[in-house]
N, C-alpha and C positions, 0 to 999 in steps of 0.2 A: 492483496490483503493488507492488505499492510502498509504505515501510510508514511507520514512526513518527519516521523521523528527521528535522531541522531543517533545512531548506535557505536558505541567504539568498541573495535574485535581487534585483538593482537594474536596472527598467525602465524605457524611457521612454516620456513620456503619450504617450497614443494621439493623431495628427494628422489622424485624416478622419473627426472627428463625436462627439457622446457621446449616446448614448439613453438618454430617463428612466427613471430608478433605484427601483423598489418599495421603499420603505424597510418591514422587520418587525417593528423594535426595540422598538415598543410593545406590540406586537398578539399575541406569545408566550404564552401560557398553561402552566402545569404540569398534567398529568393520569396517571392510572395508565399502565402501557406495555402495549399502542404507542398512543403518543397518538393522537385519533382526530379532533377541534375543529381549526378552519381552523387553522393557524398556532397550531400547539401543540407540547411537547415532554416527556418524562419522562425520570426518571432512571433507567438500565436498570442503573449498580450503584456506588458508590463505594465504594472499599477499596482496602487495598497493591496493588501489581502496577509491573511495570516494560515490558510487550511487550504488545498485542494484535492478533489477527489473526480473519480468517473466512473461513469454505471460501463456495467461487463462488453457492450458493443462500441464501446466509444461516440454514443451520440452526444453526451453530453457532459459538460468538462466543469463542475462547480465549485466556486473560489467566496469563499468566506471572507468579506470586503473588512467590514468591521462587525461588529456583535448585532447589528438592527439589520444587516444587510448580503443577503449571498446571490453573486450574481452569476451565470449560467450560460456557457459558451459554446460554441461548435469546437472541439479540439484539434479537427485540422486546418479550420479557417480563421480559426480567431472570432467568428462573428458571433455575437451576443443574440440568445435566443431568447432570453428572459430574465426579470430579476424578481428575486422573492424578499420580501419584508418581514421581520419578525412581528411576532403581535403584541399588542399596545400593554400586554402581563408580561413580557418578560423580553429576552433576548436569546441570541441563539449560542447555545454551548455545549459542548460535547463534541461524538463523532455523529455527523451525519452519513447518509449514504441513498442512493440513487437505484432503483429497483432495476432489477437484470435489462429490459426495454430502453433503460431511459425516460419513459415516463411520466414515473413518480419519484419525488425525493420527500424524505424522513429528517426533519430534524430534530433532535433537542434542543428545548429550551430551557431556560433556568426557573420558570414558574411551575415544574415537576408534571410538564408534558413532554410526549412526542407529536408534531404538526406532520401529517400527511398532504403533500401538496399535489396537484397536476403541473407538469412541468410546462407544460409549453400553455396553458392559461393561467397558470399561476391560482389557479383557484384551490383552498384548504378542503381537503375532503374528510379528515376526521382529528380528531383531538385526542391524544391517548394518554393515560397515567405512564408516568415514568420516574424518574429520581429527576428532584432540583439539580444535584452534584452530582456530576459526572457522567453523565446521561448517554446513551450509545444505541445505535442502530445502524442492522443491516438486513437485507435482501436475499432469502434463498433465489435459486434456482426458479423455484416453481411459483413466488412471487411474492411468498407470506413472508410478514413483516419479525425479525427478530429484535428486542428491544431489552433494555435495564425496567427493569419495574422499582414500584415504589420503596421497596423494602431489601431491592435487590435482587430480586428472581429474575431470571430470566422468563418474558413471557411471548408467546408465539401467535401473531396477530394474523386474521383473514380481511387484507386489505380491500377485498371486494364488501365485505359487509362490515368491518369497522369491528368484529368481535376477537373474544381469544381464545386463539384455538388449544394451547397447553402451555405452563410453566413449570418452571425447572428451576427448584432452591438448592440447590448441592450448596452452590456458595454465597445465599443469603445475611448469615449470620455475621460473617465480615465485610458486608459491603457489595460482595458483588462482585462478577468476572465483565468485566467491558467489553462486549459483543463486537468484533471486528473480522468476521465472517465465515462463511463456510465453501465447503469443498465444492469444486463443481459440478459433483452430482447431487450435491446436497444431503450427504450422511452425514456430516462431520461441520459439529459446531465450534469454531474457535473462539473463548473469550479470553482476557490477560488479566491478571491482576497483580499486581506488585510483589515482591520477591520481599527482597532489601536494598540498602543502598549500601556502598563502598567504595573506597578510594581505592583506584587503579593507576599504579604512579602519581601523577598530578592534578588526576580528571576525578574528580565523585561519581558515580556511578550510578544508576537505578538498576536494578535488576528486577525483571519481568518473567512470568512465568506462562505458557498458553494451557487452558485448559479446554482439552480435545471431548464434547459430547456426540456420544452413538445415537446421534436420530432416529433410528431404527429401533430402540428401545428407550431413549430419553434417559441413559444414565451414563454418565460420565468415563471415558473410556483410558485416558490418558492425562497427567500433567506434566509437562516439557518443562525444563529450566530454559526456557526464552523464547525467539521468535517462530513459529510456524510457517511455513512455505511449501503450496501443496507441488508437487513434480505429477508425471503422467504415472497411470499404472497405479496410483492410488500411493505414491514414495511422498516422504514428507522431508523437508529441508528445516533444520531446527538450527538456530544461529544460537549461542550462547554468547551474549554480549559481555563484556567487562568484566570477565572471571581473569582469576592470574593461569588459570589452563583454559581460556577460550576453546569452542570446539566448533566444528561447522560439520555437522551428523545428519544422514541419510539415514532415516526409517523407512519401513517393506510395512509400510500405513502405520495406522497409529496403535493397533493393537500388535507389531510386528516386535519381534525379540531381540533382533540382531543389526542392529546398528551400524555402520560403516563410516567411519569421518574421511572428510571430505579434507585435504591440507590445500589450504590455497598458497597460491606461488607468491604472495606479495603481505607484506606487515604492515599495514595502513589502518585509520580508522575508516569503516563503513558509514555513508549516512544515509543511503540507499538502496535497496537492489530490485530487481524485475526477473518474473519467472515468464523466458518465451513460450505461448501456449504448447510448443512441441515439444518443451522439457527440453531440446537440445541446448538452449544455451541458458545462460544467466547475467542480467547486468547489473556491475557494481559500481555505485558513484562512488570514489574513494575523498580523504581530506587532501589527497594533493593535488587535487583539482584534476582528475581520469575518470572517463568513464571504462573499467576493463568489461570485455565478454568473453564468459570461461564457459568453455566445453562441458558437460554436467559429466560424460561418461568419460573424461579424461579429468579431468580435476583441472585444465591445465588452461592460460591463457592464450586465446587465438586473434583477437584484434583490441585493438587500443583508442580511445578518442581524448585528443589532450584540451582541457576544454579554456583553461587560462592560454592557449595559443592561439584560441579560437575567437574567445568571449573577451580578454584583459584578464588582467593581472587579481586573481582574487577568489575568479571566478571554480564552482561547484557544483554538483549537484544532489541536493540535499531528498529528494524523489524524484523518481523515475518509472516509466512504466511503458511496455511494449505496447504495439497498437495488437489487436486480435490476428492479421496477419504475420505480425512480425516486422514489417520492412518500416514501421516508423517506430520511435522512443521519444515519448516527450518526458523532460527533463524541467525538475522548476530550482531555482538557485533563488534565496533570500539574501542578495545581499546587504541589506541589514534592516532592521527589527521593523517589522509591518508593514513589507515589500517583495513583493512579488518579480521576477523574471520567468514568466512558462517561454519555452523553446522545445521545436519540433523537429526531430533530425529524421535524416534518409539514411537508414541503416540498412536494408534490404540486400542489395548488393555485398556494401561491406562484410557478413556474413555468409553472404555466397561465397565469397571468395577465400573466404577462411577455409571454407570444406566442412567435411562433417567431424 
């Protein structure tokens, strides 16, 4: 869910135990992609880009070049499958996103559409009203197009025939909740919309809020002080970024009462993290250049990837994200302003060896 932004979380150490730590930092290799050698990694593309995202099977890997231009990759090969041009009204802005298949991808534009394309002919198949600012789209499950509308509603599109199937103004009146996905059965609609801002220590802060909609009945079921992250079993992983009591809290779904926080063993700012589809584990890019992965049902860390001993001196990873089995994470580092490093690692084993 959730995509490329920087979130800072101040935790505290974990108080009941710490289990030993896989250290990787040595043992990483370079190889062509997808690396294949225990504890290996490739570089599937570095070049300009500012956004990257990928539809739910990982066929397709899409990088936001510059505003006229998103180009479209294989994510374990690095090979470029396509590239899409914005059209001659506007350019592309907002969140885009790539329908469950891989496909199709949804973008906004700044001339107050959404563009439906076919991915691999590149051909546009429908034009939809959306907001000029801040425009957002995502992809149920079952294929229908979730989008910002003009006025702010969220409206729910039948990509086979170009119509709308229902809208939802809960949060029209201020703007709008920025549609950044749903669960994966597709009950549960997450959009964000801005909190406040505040100073935490030295850093300003935005604070984000998710607001969780019942699909089942179209009315709003939940609103979370920050990020959403779905677990198995229907548990929901809620980060509250940049509060002076950060929290890192397990909900029993979204309609659930009883909360449980989560104490992570380490004080670092967050700029990423990955939910593995088995809910066993979780990856966190930290700002000191690690990727940690923590046990969900112990709170606790069980292996470590040091990535400035890997990458240089500097090196981060600001998104991340598990492959559908598991045994790969691709990881993208910015190191600096409208540039791109994607990297593919072989975590597979690494977490075998953790244990459960």
């Amino acid at each position: 869910m959730c995509r490329a932004m920087k979130i800072m979380l101040c935790l505290g150490l974990l108080v009941n135990g710490f289990s030993p730590v896989l250290h990787s930092s040595q043992a990483w290799i370079e190889e062509p992609c997808p690396p294949r050698a225990l504890f290996s990694f490739c570089v599937v593309t570095e070049r300009p880009g500012t956004w990257i995202w990928l539809d739910q099977g990982w066929t397709a890997l899409g990088i936001l070049v510059n505003p006229w231009l998103i180009e479209i990759r294989n994510p374990y090969t690095g090979q470029i499958i396509n590239q899409i041009h914005a059209p001659r009204t506007g350019v592309f802005k907002g969140l885009p996103a790539f329908s469950p298949d891989g496909q199709l991808l949804a973008t906004p534009v700044d001339d107050g559409t959404i563009r439906v394309w076919e991915v691999q002919s590149g051909r546009e198949l429908w034009t939809l009203p959306s907001r000029k600012e801040g425009g957002s789209a995502a992809f149920g499950p079952d294929g229908k197009l979730y989008s910002l509308g003009p006025d702010g509603e969220i409206v729910v599109w039948d990509v086979k025939t170009g119509t709308k199937f229902l809208s939802l103004r809960e949060f029209e009146p201020c703007g709008g909740a920025a549609v950044i996905g749903l669960s994966p059965d597709g009950r549960w609609l997450v959009g964000l919309i801005p909190w406040w801002v505040d100073t935490v220590g030295a850093v300003d802060c935005r604070f984000w809020a998710s607001v969780v909609w019942d699909m089942s009945t179209g009315q709003v079921a939940r609103v979370f002080p920050g990020w959403v992250y779905f677990l198995p079993d229907d548990q929901l992983l809620v980060l509250e970024p940049c509060s002076p009591l950060p929290k890192a809290m397990v909900w029993d779904g979204p309609l659930g009462s009883k909360p449980w926080a989560m104490r992570l063993p380490w004080v670092q700012a967050i700029l990423g993290l990955s939910v593995r589809s088995d809910g066993q584990y979780i990856a966190f890019g930290l700002a000191d250049g690690t990727i940690r992965f923590l046990n969900v049902s112990t709170a606790q860390e069980v292996a470590q990837l040091a990535l400035k001993t890997v990458l240089g001196p500097g090196a981060e990873a600001h998104w991340i994200s598990f492959s559908p089995d598991g045994n790969f994470l691709l990881t993208v580092w910015a190191p600096e302003m409208g540039k791109l490093q994607v990297y593919l690692w072989h975590v597979g084993e690494l977490l075998k060896r953790a244990g459960p």
